[in-house]
C-alpha positions in Angstrom: 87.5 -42.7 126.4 87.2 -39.8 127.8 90.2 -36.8 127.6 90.8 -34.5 130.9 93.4 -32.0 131.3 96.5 -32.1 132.4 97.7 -35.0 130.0 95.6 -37.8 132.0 93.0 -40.2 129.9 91.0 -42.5 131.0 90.4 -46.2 130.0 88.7 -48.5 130.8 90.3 -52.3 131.3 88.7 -55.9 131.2 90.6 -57.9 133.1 88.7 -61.3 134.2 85.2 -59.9 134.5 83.6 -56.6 133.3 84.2 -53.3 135.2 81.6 -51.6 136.8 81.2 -48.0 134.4 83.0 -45.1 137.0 82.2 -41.3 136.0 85.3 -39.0 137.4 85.6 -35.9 137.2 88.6 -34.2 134.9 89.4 -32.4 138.5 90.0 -35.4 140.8 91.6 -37.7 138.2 94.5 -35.4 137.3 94.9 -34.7 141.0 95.4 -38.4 141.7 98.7 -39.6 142.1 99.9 -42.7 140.8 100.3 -46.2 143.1 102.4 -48.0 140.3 102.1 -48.5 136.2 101.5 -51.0 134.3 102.6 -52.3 130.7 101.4 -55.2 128.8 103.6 -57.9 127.9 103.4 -59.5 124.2 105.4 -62.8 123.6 106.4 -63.6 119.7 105.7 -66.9 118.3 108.9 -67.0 116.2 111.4 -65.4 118.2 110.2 -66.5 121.6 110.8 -62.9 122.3 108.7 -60.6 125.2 107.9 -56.7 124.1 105.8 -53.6 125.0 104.7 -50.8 123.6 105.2 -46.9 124.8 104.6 -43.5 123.5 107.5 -41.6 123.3 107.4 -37.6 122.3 105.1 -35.3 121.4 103.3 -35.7 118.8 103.7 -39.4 120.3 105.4 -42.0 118.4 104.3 -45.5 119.0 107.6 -48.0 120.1 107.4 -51.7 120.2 109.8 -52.6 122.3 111.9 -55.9 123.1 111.9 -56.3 127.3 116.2 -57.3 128.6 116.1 -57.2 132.1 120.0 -57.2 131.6 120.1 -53.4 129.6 120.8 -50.5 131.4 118.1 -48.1 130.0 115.7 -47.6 127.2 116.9 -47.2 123.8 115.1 -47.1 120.4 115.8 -46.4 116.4 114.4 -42.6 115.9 114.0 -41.9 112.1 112.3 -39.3 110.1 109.1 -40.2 111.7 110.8 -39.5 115.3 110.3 -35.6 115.0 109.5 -34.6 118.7 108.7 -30.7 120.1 109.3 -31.7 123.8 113.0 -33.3 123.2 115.7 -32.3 124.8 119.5 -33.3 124.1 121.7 -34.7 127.0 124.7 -32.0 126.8 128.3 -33.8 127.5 129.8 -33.3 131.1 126.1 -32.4 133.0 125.2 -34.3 136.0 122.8 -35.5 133.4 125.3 -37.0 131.6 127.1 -38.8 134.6 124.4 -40.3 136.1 123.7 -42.0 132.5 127.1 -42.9 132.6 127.6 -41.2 129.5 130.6 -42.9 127.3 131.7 -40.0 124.7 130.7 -37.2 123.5 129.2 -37.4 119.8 127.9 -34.9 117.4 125.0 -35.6 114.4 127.3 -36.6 111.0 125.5 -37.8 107.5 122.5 -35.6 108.2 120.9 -32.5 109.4 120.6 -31.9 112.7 117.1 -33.4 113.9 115.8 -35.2 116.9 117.8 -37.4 118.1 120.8 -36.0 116.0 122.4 -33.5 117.8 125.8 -31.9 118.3 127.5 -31.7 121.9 125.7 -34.4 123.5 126.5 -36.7 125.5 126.6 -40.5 124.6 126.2 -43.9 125.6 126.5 -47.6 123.7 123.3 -49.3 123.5 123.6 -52.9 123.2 121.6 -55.5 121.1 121.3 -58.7 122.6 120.2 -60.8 119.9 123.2 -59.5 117.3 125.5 -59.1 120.0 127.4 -56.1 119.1 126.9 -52.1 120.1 126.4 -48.5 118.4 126.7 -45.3 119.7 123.0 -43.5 120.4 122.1 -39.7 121.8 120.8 -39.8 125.4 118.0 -37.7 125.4 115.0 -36.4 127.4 111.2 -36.6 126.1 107.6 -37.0 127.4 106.8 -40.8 127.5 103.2 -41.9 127.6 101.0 -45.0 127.2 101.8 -46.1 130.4 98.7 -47.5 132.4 98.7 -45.6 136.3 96.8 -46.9 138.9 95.7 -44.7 141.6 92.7 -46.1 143.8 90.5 -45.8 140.6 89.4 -48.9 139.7 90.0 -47.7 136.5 93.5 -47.3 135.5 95.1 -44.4 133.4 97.4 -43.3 131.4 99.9 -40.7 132.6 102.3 -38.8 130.6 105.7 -39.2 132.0 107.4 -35.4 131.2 111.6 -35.4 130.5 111.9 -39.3 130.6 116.1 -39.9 129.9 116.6 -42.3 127.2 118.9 -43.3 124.2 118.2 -42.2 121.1 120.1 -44.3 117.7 119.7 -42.8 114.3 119.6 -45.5 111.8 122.5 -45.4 110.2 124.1 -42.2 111.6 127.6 -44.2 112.1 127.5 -46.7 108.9 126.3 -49.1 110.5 123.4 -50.7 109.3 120.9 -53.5 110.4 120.8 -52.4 114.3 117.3 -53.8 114.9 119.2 -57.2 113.3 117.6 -60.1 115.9 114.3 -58.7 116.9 111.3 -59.7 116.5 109.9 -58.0 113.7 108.5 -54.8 114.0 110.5 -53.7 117.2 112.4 -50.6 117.6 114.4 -50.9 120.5 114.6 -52.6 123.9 113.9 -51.8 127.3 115.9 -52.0 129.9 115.1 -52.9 133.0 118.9 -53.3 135.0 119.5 -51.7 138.3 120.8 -48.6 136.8 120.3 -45.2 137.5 118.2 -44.4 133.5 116.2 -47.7 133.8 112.5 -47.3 133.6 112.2 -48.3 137.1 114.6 -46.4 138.9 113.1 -43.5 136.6 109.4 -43.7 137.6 110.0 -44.3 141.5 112.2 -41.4 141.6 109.9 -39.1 139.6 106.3 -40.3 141.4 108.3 -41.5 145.0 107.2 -45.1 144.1 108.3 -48.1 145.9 111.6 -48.5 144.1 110.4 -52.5 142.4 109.4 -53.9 139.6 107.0 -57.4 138.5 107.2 -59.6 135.9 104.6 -62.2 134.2 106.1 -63.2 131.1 103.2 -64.7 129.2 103.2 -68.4 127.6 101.2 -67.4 124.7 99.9 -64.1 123.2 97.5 -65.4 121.2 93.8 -64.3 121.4 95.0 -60.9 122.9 96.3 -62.4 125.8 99.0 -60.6 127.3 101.2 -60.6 130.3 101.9 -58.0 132.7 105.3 -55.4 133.7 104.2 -53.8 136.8 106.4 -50.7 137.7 106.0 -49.3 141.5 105.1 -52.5 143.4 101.8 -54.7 144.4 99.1 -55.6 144.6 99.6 -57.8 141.6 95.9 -58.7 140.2 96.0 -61.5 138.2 92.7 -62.9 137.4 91.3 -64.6 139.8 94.0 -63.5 142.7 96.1 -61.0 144.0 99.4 -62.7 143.1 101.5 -61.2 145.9 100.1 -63.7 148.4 101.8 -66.1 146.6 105.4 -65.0 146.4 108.5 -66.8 148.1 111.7 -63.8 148.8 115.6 -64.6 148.3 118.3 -61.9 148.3 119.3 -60.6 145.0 123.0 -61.2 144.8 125.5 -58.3 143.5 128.6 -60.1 141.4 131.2 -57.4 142.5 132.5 -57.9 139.0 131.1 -56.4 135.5 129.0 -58.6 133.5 128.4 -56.3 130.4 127.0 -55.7 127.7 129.9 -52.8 129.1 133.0 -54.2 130.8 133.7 -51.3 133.0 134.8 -51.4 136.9 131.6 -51.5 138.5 129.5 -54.2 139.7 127.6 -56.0 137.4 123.8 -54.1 137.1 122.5 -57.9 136.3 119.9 -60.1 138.9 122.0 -62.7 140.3 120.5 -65.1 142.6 122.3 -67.8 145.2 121.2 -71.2 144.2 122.7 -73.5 146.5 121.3 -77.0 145.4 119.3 -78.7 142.7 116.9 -81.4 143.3 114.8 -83.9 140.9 112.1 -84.8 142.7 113.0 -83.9 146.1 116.5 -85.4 145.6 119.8 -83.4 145.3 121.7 -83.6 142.1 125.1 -84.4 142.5 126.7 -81.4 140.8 130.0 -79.2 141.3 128.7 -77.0 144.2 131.8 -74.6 143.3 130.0 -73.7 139.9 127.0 -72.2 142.2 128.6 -69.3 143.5 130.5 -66.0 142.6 134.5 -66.3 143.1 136.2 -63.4 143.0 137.0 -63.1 139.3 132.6 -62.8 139.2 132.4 -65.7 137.2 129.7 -68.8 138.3 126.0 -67.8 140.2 122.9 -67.8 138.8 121.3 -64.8 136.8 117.9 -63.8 135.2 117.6 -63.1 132.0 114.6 -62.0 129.4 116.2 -62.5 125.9 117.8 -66.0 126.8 114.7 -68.2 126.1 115.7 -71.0 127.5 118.0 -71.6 130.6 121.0 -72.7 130.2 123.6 -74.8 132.6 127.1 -74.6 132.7 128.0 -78.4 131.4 129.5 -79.8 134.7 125.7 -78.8 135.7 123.3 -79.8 133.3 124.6 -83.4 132.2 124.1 -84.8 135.9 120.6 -83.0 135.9 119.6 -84.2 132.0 120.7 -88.2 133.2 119.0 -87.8 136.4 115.6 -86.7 134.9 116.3 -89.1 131.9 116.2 -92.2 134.8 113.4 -91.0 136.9 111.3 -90.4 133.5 112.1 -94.5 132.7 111.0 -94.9 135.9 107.2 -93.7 135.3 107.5 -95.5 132.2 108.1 -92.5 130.3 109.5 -93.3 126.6 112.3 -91.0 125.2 112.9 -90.6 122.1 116.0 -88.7 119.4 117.2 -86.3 120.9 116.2 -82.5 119.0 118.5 -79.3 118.8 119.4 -77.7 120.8 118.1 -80.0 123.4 119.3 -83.0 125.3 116.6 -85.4 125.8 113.0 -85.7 124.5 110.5 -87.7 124.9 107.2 -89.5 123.5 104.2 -86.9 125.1 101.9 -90.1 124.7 103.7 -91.6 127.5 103.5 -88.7 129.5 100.7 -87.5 131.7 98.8 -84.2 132.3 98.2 -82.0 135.3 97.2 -78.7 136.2 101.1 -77.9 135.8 101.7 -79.2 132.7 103.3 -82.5 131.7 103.7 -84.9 134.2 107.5 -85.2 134.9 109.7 -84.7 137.6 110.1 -81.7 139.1 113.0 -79.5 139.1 113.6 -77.4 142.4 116.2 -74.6 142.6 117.0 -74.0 146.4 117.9 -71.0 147.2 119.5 -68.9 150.1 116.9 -68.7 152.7 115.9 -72.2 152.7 113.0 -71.2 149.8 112.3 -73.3 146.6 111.8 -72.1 143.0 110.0 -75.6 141.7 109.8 -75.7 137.8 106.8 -78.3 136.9 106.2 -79.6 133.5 104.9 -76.3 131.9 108.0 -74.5 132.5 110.6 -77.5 131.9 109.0 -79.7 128.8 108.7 -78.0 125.1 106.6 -79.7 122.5 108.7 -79.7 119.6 106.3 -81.9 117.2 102.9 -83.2 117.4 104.4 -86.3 119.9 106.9 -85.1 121.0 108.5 -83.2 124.3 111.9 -82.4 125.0 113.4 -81.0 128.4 114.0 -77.5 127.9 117.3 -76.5 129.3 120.4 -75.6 127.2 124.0 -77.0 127.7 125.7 -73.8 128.2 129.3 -75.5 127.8 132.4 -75.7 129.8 134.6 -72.5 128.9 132.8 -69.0 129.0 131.4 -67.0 125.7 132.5 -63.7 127.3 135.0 -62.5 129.7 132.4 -63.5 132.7 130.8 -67.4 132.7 127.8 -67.7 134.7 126.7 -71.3 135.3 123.3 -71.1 135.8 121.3 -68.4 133.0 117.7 -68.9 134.0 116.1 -68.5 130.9 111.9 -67.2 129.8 110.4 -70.3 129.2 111.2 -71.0 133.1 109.6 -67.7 134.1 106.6 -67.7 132.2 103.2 -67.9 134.2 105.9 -67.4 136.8 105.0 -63.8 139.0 108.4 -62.2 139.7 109.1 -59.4 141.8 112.9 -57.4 141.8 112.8 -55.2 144.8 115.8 -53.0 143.7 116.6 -51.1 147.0 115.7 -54.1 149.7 117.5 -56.5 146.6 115.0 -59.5 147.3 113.6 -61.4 144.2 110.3 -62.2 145.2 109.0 -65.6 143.3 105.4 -67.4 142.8 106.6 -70.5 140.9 104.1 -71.6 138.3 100.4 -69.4 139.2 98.5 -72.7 137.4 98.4 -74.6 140.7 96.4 -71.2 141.3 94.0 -71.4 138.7 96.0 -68.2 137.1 98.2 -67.5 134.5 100.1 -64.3 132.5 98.7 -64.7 129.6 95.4 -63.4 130.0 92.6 -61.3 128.1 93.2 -57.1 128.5 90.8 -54.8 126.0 92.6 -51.4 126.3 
């Protein structure tokens, strides 16, 4: 490692095959402007659950952090240990404050004033995902770091991003308590990656005049160090042994003119919609209600991403015609099922299924999308082993009424995206898809020494 000024440090990565050893001078790295960043992507075991990590302040303090595509920006728990020299309070009523959408304004009660814990400033309602319920945080600016640059070096760096807006929630500041309940352990936030004006995204192509996207590859295992990749700034996409981009498929991103939370407001919802307009098994269309694919004026049906829903799940009227359709062809290829385990529909003996390249041989499920393009879902993304011998379809009956003001049929959940490359163009709004990168040879879980 070697430290140059101007806040830049060198690493060197191992991606597939060792790098060649580059000497650059402090001079021509810090004058190097960054192409894109990338952060690793870990996936947890037990809560299924995809993080990274970042720097944030100065000295730096070290954030594990769960990834929700559906959050607007990037919030974290700041404690006694989050004691920063470079922070700087969001003050109510700035432009600051506005283009953060800034809710109230709050002021530091139960304790000193400290980082993060600050009167007059303005304030926003970070939402957790897994415990479903919000709290008031600071938004606040800082220097945020340990993200990887590239730059034309083949060696990528790590660039310290200065007054990076983000939320800031003081455990305990409001009574409440618990609101890291439902992540994994060890994380301290989430990052949001919605199409917002705070989200890291938006944030770094603004800052660096990036190409205004962002790429996933949710990994299928972290084990062994092996990590998948959020790429900030656009392509190429190198996953070992290909640039990925090659392989992508494009579909519009869809706005649902209606709010979709976590924060029921009157603008559009900040979520990635996509129109799915039919769903075959095996290159034949399921007979399903048609009406449940689209957006109707109230916003509810369509199609969404999302990173904290790990496995998709169907609206019903959807999913039983798709689960007895794929429960025939399977009897077809002699494929024995067997009880049923929660929370899914049908499983079946894996002795009596096949392998390929793509996982278990079963039928495949294609999304068709606007355009005439096809997201196909092969055994890796639709089976789960839940036992030694047995596999069960992975999709979720999502029920018939909604959980929330706004029912979406179709949740496309991460075990369908995984060892999937995705690409959210948030100004052109295309969703750029690979399906599965193992008929490629590839994958998103792979080795990365840092």
């Amino acid at each position: 490692m070697v430290t140059c000024p101007g806040s830049i440090i060198i690493h060197f990565f191992l991606f597939s095959a060792p790098l060649l050893s580059v000497l650059w001078s402090c001079s021509s790295v810090s004058a190097l402007k960054p192409r894109a960043f990338i952060l690793p992507i870990e996936k947890d075991p037990t809560t299924l659950q995809y993080s990274t990590s970042i720097d944030m302040g100065t000295p730096p303090l070290t954030l594990d952090l769960v990834i929700d595509i559906r959050e607007r920006f990037l919030w974290f728990e700041c404690g006694n240990d989050y004691n920063s020299s470079t922070y700087y309070p969001v003050r109510c009523g700035t432009k600051k404050c506005k283009k953060a959408k800034g809710t109230a304004c709050i002021t530091c009660t139960n304790h000193p004033l400290k980082t993060g814990c600050t009167n007059n400033t303005c304030g926003v309602d970070p939402f957790n995902p897994f415990g479903e319920f919000f709290v008031s945080g600071d938004v606040g600016e800082d220097i945020l770091s340990s993200l990887h640059s590239t730059s034309g070096a083949r060696a990528p760096s790590t660039l310290h991003v200065p007054r990076f807006v983000s939320t800031c929630v003081y455990p305990d500041k409001f009574g409440v308590e618990g609101f890291l309940q439902g992540l994994a352990k060890g994380k301290k936030g989430v990052l949001g990656l919605a199409r917002t004006a705070i989200s890291l995204p938006t944030q770094l192509a603004a800052k660096y005049n990036l190409e205004p996207k962002f790429a996933l590859c949710l990994p299928s295992t972290s084990k062994y160090n092996k990590l998948g990749d959020l790429f900030v700034g656009g392509g190429p996409y190198y996953l070992p042994p290909h640039d990925a981009s090659k392989f992508l498929s494009y579909t519009p991103i869809l706005t649902n003119p209606q709010s979709t939370g976590p924060i029921f407001d009157a603008d559009p919802s900040s979520e990635y919609f996509i129109d799915v307009k039919s769903i075959k098994l095996d290159g034949k269309i399921v007979n399903v209600n048609t009406s449940l694919l689209s957006i109707d004026r109230q916003g509810n049906g369509g199609c969404k991403l999302s990173t904290v829903v790990p496995y998709t799940k169907f609206h019903t009227s959807i999913y039983q015609p798709l689960v007895n359709d794929f429960v025939k062809q399977a009897a077809l290829r002699k494929i024995k099922r067997v009880t049923s385990v929660a929370p899914f529909g049908a499983c079946f003996d894996s002795r009596t299924i096949g392998k390929t390249v793509t996982g278990p041989n079963v039928p495949t499920i294609d999304l068709v999308l606007k355009g005439g393009v096809q997201w196909r879902i092969y055994g890796a993304n639709s089976m789960v082993k839940v036992s030694k011998n047995v596999l069960c379809l992975g999709f979720v009956d999502g029920g018939l009424e909604p959980g929330s003001p706004i029912a979406t049929s179709i949740v496309i959940g991460g075990y369908q995206m995984e060892d999937n490359l995705l690409e959210f163009d948030l100004v052109s709004s295309k969703l750029g898809f690979s399906s599965s990168l193992l008929l490629h040879m590839a994958s998103c879980s792979h080795f990365r020494l840092v």
